[in-house]
C-alpha positions as CSV (number, residue, x, y, z in Angstrom):
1,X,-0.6,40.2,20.2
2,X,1.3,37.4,21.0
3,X,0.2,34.1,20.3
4,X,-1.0,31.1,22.6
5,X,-0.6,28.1,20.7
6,X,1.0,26.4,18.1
7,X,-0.8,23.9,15.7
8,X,1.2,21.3,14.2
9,X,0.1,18.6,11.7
10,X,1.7,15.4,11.1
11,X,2.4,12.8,8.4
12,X,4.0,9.4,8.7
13,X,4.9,9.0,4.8
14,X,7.3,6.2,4.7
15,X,8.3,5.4,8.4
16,X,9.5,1.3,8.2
17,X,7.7,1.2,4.6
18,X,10.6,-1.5,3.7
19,X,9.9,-3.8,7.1
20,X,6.1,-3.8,6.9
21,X,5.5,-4.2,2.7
22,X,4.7,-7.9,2.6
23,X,3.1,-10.2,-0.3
24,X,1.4,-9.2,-2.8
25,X,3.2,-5.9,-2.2
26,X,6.4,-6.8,-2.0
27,X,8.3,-4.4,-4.2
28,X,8.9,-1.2,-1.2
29,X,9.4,1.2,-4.1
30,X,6.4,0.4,-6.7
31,X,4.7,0.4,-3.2
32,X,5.9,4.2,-1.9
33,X,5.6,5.4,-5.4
34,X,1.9,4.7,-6.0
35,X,1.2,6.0,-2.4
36,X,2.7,8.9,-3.4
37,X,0.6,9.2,-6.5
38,X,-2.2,9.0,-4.1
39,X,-1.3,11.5,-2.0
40,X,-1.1,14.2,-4.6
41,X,-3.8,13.8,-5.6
42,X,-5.8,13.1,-2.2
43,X,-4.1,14.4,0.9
44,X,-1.5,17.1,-0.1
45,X,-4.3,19.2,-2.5
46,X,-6.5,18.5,0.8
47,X,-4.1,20.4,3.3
48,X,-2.7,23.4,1.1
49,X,-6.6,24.7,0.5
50,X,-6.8,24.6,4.3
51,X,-8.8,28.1,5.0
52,X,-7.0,28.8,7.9
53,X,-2.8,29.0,7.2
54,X,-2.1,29.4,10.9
55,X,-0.4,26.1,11.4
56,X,2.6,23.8,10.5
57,X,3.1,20.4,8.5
58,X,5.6,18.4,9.2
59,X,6.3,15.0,6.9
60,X,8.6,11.7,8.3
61,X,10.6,10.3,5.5
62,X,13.4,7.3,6.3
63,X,16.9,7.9,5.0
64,X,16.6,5.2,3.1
65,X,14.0,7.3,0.5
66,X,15.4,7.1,-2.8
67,X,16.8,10.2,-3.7
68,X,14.9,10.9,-6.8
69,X,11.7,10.3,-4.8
70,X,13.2,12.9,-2.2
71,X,13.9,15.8,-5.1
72,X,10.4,15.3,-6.5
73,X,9.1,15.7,-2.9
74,X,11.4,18.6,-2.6
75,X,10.6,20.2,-6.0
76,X,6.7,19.5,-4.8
77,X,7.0,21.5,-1.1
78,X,8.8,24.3,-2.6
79,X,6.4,26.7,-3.0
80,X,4.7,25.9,0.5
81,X,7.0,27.2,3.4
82,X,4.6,25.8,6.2
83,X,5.9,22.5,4.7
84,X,8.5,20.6,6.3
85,X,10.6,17.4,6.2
86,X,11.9,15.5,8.7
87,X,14.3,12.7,7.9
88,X,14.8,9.5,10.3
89,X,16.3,6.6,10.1
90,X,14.0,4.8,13.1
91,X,11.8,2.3,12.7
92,X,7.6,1.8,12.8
93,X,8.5,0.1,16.5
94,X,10.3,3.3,18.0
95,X,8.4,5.7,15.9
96,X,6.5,7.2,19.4
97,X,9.9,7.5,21.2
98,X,11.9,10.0,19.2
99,X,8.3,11.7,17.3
100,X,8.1,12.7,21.4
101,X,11.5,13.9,21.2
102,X,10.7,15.6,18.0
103,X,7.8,17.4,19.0
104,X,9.5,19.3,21.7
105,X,12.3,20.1,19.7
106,X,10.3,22.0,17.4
107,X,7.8,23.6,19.7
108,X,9.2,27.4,20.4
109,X,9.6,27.5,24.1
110,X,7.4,30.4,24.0
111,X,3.8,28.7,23.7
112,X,2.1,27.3,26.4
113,X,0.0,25.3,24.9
114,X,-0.1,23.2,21.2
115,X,-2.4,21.7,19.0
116,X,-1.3,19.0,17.2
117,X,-3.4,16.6,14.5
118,X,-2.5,13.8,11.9
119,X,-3.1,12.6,8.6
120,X,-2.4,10.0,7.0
121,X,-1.1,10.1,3.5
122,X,-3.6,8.4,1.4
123,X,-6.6,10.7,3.3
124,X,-8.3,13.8,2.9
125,X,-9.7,16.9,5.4
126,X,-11.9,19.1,5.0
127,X,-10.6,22.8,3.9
128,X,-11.9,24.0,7.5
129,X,-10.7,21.4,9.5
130,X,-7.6,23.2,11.0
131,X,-10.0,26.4,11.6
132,X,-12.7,24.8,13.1
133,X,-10.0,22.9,15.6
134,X,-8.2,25.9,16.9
135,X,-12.2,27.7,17.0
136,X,-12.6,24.6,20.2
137,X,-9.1,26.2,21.8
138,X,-9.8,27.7,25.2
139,X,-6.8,27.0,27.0
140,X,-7.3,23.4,28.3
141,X,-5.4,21.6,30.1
142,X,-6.1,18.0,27.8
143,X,-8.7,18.2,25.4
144,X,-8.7,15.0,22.4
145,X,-10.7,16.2,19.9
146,X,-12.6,13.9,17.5
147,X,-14.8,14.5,15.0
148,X,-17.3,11.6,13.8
149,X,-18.8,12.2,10.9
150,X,-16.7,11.5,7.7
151,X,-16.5,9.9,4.4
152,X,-15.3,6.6,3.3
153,X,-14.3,6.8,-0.4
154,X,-13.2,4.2,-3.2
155,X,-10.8,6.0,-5.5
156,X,-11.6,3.3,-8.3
157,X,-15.4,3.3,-8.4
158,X,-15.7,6.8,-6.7
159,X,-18.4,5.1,-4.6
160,X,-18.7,7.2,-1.2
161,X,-20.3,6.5,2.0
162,X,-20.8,8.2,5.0
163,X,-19.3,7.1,8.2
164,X,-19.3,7.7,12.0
165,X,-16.1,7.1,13.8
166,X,-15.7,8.0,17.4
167,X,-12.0,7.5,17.7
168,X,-10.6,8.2,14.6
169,X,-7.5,8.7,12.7
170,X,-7.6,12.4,12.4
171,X,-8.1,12.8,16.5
172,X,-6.3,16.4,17.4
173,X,-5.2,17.2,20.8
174,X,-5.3,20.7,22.5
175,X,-2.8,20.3,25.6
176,X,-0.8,22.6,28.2
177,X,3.0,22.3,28.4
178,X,3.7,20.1,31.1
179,X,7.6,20.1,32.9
180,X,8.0,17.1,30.5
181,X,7.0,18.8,27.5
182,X,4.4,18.0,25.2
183,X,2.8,14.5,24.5
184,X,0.7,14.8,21.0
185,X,-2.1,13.4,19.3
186,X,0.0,10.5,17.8
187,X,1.6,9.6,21.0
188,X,-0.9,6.9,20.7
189,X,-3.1,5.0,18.8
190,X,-6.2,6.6,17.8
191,X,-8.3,3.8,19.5
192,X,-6.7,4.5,22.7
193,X,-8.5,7.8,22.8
194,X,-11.9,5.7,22.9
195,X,-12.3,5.6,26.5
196,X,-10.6,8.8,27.4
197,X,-13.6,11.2,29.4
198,X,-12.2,14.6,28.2
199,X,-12.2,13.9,24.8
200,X,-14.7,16.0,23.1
201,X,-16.7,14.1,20.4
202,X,-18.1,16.6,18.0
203,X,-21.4,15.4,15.9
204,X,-20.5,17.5,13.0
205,X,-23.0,17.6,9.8
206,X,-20.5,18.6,7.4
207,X,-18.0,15.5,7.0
208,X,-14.4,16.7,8.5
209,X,-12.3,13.8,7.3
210,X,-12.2,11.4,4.4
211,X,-10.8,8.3,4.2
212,X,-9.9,7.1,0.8
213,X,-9.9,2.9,-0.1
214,X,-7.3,2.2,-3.2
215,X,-5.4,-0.6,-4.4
216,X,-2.6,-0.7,-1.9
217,X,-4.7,-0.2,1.2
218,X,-3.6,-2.8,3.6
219,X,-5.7,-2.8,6.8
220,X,-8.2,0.0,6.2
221,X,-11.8,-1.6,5.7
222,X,-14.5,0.5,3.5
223,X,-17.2,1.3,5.5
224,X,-20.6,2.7,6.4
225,X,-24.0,3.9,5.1
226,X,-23.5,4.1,1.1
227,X,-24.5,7.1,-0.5
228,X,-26.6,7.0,-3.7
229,X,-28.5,10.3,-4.6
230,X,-26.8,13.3,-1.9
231,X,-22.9,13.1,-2.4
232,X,-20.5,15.1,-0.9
233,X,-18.7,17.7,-2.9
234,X,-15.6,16.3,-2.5
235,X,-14.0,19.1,-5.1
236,X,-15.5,21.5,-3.1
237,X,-14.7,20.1,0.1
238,X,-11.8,18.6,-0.1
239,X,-9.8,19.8,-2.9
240,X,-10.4,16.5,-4.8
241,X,-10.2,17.6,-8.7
242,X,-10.5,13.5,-10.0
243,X,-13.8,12.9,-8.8
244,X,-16.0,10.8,-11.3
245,X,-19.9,9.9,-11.1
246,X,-20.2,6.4,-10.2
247,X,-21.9,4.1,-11.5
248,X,-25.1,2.4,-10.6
249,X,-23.7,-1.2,-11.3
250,X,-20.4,-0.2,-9.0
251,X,-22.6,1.1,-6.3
252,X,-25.0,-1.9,-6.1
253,X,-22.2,-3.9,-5.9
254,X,-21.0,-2.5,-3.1
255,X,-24.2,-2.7,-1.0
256,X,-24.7,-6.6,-1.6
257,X,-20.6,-6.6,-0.8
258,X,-20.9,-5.0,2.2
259,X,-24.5,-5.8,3.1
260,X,-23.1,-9.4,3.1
261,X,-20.4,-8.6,5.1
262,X,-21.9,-6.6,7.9
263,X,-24.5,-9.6,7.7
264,X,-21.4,-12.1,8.8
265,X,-20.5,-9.7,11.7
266,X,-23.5,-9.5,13.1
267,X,-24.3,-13.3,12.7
268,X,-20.6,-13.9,14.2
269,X,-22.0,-11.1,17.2
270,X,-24.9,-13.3,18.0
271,X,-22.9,-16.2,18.4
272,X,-20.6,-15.0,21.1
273,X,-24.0,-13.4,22.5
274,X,-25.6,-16.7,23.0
275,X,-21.8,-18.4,23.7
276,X,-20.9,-16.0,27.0
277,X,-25.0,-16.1,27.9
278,X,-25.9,-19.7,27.7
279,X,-22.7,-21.4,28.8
């Protein structure tokens, strides 16, 4: 029988890392070696347990990669042949005109309609995310996909939290080839999907993504309602084999950290409540 869709996944490893590492990261090396430290042990263990095999990963590196980073990476893939590389030698600023380009280049002609979904390198999904996107496939024209329930969790103290996200990073996209071609789930920014009416928000129970907080995290914020006593199985999961208990001390101080901080949001809400109401 022949097939409908194609379901490509996509990873931005090191697109512009040397233009956007600033202070107190300034190295670009010591920086793309310890993400990719991370991402052996986070994302990459994540997506080869995937339960469903039906789909393809595809991985931007610049040219300007080291090339002993490139033959570990290489040496790594090997044994994986829904792996593959793509080498570039654009920028973070251009990176949605030629991944455009890209993505139709590698779509066979002979699908009408592709699924496509990101991740980013330091993060984690769940070994049934790719099956339970392609279960919502029924031949639409546009469907965003989003799943909001996830986990937010600190590889140093292995404190976890749950976390609800309606316009995530790990947004999929079912679409029909158009005369233009495809357009892809990272043809945008995530956020843009907020306000998009076909987008499907899914309240799953099981957490579908998680989104890990580490030393060289440089705009992601941890997040959400901590969890003490029922933790995910993030072995089980997620494929995560260097999962350690907590401590109590690490997760208390995490509350009062983020108690404090949600506490100065809110406060800083209320201002501009009264400010736009009473002027």
């Amino acid at each position: 029988m022949k097939k409908e869709f194609e379901h490509l996944l996509f990873t931005r490893v090191n697109v512009g890392y040397r233009e956007k590492i600033w202070l107190p990261y300034e190295d670009p090396e010591k920086w793309l070696k310890y993400r990719l430290d991370v991402f052996f042990k986070t994302c990459f263990p994540s997506v080869i347990a995937q339960t469903n095999k039906e789909f393809k990963w595809y991985l931007y590196f610049v040219s300007q990669t080291p090339k002993m980073i490139m033959d570990m990476v290489y040496e790594k893939f090997k044994p994986f042949n829904f792996i593959n590389i793509l080498i570039k030698e654009e920028t973070v600023k251009n990176f949605y005109n030629y991944h455009k380009n890209d993505l139709n280049n590698i779509v066979d002609k002979e699908y009408e309609y592709l699924i496509t979904s990101n991740i980013d390198t330091d993060d984690m999904l769940h070994i049934n995310y790719i099956a339970t996107v392609q279960q919502f496939f029924n031949r639409q024209e546009y469907l965003p996909i989003n799943f909001n329930n996830g986990i937010f969790f600190d590889l140093k103290s292995n404190v976890m939290c749950s976390s609800e996200h309606k316009s995530n990073v790990f947004i999929s996209l079912i679409e029909k080839r158009k005369e233009l071609g495809f357009l892809g789930a990272i043809s945008r920014n995530h956020t843009d999907f907020y306000r998009i009416s076909e987008k499907l928000e899914v309240n799953n129970d099981i957490p579908m993504w998680c989104v890990t907080m580490h030393d060289f995290n440089v705009s992601t914020k941890f997040y959400g309602k901590l969890k003490f006593f029922v933790k995910c199985n993030l072995e089980l999961k997620f494929n995560y084999n260097n999962y350690n208990k907590a401590s109590l001390v690490d997760e208390i101080q995490l509350l009062f950290l983020y108690s404090y901080k949600r506490f100065k949001e809110n406060k800083s809400e209320f201002r501009r409540f009264l400010f736009r109401n009473l002027k």
